[in-house]
N, C-alpha and C positions, 0 to 999 in steps of 0.2 A: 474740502478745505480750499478758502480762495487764497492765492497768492498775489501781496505784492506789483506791482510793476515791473521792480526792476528785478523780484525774483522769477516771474513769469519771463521776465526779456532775456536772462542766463537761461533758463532752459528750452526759450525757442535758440537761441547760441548753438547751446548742448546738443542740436539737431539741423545744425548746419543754415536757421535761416535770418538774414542779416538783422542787425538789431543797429543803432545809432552807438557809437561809444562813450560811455559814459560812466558815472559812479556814485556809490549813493551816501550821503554823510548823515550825521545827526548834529552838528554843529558846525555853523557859519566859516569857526576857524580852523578845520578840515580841509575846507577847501583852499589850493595851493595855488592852482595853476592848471589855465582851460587852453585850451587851442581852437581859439574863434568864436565864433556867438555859440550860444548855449542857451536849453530851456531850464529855467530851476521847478519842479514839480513837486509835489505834493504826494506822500506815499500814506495813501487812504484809501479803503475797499468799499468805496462808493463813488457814483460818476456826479460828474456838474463840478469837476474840479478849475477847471476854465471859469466857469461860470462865475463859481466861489473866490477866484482869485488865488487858485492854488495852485497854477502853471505861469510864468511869467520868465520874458525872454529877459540876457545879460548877453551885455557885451564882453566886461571887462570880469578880473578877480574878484575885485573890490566891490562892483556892481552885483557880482552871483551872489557873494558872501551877502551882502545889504537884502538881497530879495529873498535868501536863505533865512534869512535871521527874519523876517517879515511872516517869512509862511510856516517854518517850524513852529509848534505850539498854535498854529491858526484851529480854532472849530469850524470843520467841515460837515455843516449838516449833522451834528451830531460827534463826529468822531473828527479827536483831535491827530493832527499831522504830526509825528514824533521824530519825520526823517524827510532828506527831497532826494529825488534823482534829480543829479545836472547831469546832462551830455546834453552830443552835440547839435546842432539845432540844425532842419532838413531843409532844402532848400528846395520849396512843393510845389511840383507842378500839376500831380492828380489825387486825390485822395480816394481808396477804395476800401471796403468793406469784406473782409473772410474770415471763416468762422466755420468749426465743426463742435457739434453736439451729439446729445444721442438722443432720438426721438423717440421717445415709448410707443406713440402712436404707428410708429414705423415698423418697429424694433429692430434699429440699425442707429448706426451713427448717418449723422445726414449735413454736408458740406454748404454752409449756403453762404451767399456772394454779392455783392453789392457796387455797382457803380459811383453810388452817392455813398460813399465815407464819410467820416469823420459830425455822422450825428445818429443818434438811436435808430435802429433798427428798427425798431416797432413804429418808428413813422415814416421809414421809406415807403412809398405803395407798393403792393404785391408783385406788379409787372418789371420792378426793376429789382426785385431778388430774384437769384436762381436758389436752386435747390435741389440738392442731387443726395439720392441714398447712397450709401458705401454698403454693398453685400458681404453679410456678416462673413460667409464661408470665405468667399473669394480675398474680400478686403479693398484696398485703390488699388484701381485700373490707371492707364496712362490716359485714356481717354477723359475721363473724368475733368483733370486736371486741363486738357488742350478746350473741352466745353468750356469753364469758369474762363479762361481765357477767351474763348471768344464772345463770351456774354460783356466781357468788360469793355473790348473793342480795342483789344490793344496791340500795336506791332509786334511783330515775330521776335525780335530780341526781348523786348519785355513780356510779353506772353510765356515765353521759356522762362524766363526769371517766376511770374508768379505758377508757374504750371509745377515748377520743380518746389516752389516753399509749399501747396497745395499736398504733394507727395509727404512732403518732411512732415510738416503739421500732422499729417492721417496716421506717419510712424509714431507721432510726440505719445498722439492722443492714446495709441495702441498700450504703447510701452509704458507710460506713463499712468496709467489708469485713470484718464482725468476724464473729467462730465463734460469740462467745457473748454476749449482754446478759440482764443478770438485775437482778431490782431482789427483794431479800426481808432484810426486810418490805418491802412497797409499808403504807405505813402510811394510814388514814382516820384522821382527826382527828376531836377531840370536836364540832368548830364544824364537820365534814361536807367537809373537805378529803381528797382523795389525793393525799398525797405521796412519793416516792422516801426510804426511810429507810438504804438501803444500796445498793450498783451495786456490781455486777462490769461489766466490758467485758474480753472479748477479741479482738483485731486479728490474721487469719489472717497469720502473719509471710509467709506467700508475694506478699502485697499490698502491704506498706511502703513497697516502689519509690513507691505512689501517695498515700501517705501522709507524707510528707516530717515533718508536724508531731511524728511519733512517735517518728523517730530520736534525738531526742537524748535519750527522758527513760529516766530508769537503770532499773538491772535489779536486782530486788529479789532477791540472793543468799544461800545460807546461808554460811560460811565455809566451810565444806568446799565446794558448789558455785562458790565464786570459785576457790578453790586446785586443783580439779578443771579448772575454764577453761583457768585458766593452764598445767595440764598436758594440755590438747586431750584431756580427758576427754568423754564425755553423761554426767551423772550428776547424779543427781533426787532429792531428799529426799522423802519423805511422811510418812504419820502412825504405820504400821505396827511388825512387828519384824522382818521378814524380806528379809533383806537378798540383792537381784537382781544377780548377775551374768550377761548373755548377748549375746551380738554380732549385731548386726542390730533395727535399729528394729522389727520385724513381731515376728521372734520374743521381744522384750523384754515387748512389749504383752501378745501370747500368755501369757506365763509369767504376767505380771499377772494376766489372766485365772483363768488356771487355778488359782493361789492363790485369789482370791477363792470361785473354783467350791466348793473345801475348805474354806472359812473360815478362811482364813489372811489377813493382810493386811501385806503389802509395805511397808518403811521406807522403803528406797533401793532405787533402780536405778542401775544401771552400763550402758552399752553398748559392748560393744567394737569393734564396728564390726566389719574387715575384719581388722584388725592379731593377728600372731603374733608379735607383738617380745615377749619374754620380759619387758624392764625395763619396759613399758607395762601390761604384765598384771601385774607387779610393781606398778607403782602404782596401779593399780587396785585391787589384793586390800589394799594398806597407806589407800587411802580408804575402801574400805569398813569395814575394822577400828578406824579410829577414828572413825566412824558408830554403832559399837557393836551393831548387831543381834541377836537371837537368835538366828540359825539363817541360812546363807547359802546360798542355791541357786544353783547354779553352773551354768546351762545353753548348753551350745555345741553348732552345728550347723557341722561344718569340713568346707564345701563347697572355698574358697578356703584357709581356715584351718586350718594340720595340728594336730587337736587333742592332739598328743603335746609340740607346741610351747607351747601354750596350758596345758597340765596342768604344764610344766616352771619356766614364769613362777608358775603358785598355789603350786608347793611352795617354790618358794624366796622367795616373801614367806613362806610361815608357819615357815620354817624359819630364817629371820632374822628376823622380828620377832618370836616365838613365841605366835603367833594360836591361839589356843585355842575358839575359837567353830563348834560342830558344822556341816559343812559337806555339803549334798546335791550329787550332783554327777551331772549326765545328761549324754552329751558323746557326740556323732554325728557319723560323718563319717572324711574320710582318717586314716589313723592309729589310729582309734577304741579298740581294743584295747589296744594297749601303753598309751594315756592310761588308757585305765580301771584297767588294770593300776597305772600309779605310785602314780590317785586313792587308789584299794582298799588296796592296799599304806602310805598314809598315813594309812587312819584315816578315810576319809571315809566316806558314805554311797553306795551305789551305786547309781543308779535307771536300769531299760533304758527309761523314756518319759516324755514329758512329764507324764502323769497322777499319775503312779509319783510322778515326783521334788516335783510339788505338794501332791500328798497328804502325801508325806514332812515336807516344809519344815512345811507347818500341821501337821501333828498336834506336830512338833518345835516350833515357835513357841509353840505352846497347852500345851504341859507345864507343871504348876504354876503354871497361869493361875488 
């Protein structure tokens, strides 16, 4: 379960490591009275809020409220802003990067660190994250913590400052049963502060039982993800164009993968579970078409699922809603044949493997890019 910003930023509080102070409204005229410049932010569980226009500084009341009122109700990539955090705005002198996870590959939680903050991880190069195991038995060490600091290169007073939220973070993570805490930027200040400039937290859903405080708070949906609920859909917006159809959590991932492997990148995903109900597969093919995608890869594995059944529900959504969007289509399992056949016979693309039908999708995605 992700949380929030500013609920993430009370429970890095909750653990002793500094956060900006601030508060979160849903309405322009909430806001009362700031002390000093101020960021107004955007409370959406997806990133590129910069980007999108859904952080923006204020001097004045007057001015928060105006930018408040600008970004409440903004579409952000999908998911509408229904609240901002204003506080107070940091006066930056270094922006850095930390973060614990747990690494299956590992099987530990694993700390890692960054000099360059304040932009995605995944395009800092190798050589400037660290990455440290936490030993399950053991847990943090002091050493840990005095490493990350000397990776970032930073003075003995600030070094203690990030050495001691390092500590707190590995308790949050402990106590909390969360997957993920990330603070970026972890910001230093001009006056030699380290403070929390942004949090993620996310709360392993398989723990909540113990976590009672997490149940009520809502669930940040896109439109089409609540109408999908409603229809006892899994189906995932992201940032991509290619849009995932495949039944089974594993092999959904899988496909994720294998796009990416291609350079392609995935919009939506669909899961279909188990289900050959034709009107299910129906609704599915009619979510995904008004998701808009460029290119839909259609992958089934019909161990339980006859995929002649599954191929009968795709053609009669595109054949009633007249879905024009070039479609890949790999499909394994009872029945295999005759579905491929209908696929084929429709106009689709026909791929004998998983590699086949990923390659296909990106290279299809990336036309005219």
């Amino acid at each position: 379960m992700k949380l929030f910003e500013y609920k993430a930023k009370e429970v890095l509080k909750k653990y002793g490591i500094p956060v900006p102070e601030g508060f979160v409204v849903s309405s322009p005229d909430q806001i009362r009275a700031i002390s000093g410049p101020v960021m107004v932010k955007a409370q959406v569980l997806i990133g590129g809020r910069g980007k999108a226009g859904g952080i923006k500084p204020a001097q004045t009341v007057e001015e928060a409220r105006r930018v408040a009122s600008a970004i409440i109700g903004m579409n952000i990539r999908g998911y509408i802003s229904k609240e901002v955090l204003v506080e107070r705005r940091l006066d930056v002198a270094k922006e850095l990067y930390l973060g614990i996870t747990i690494d299956r590959s590992r099987r530990s939680l694993v700390i890692m660190a960054s000099p360059d903050g304040g932009m995605d991880i995944e395009s800092v190069p190798e050589n400037r994250i660290l990455m440290i195991s936490l030993d399950q038995f053991i847990g943090y060490q002091p050493f840990v913590g005095r490493k990350v600091a000397s990776f970032m290169g930073l003075p003995k007073e600030q070094a203690s400052q990030l050495a001691n939220i390092c500590q707190r973070m590995s308790e949050l993570v402990m106590k909390e049963d969360a997957e993920l805490a990330e603070i970026n930027p972890l910001v230093v200040t001009k006056d030699g502060k380290v403070i929390a400039g942004d949090a993620k937290v996310t709360i392993d859903p398989d723990a909540l039982f113990r976590h009672k405080e997490y149940e009520s708070l809502p669930e940040d949906l896109t439109p089409l993800e609540e109408k999908a609920k409603r229809l006892d859909i899994a189906f995932v917006q992201l940032d991509g164009n290619i849009g995932v159809i495949a039944n089974g959590a594993g092999l959904t991932m899988a496909t994720l993968d294998s796009i990416n492997m291609f350079g392609g990148k995935a919009g939506v995903f669909l899961d279909l579970g188990g289900t050959d109900d034709p009107e299910k597969v129906k609704s599915a093919m009619l979510l995904m078409r008004e998701a808009r995608p460029k290119v839909i890869l259609l992958n089934i594995f019909g161990g339980i699922t006859k995929c002649d059944t599954v191929a009968k529900g795709v053609l009669e959504a595109i054949d009633s809603e007249k879905v024009t969007i070039p479609i890949v289509a790999r499909i394994k399992g009872v029945n295999e044949d005759i579905a491929r056949t209908m696929l084929k016979d429709a106009g689709m693309i026909p791929a004998s493997g998983l590699s086949e039908a990923a390659e296909l999708a990106s290279k299809e995605s990336l036309r005219g890019v």
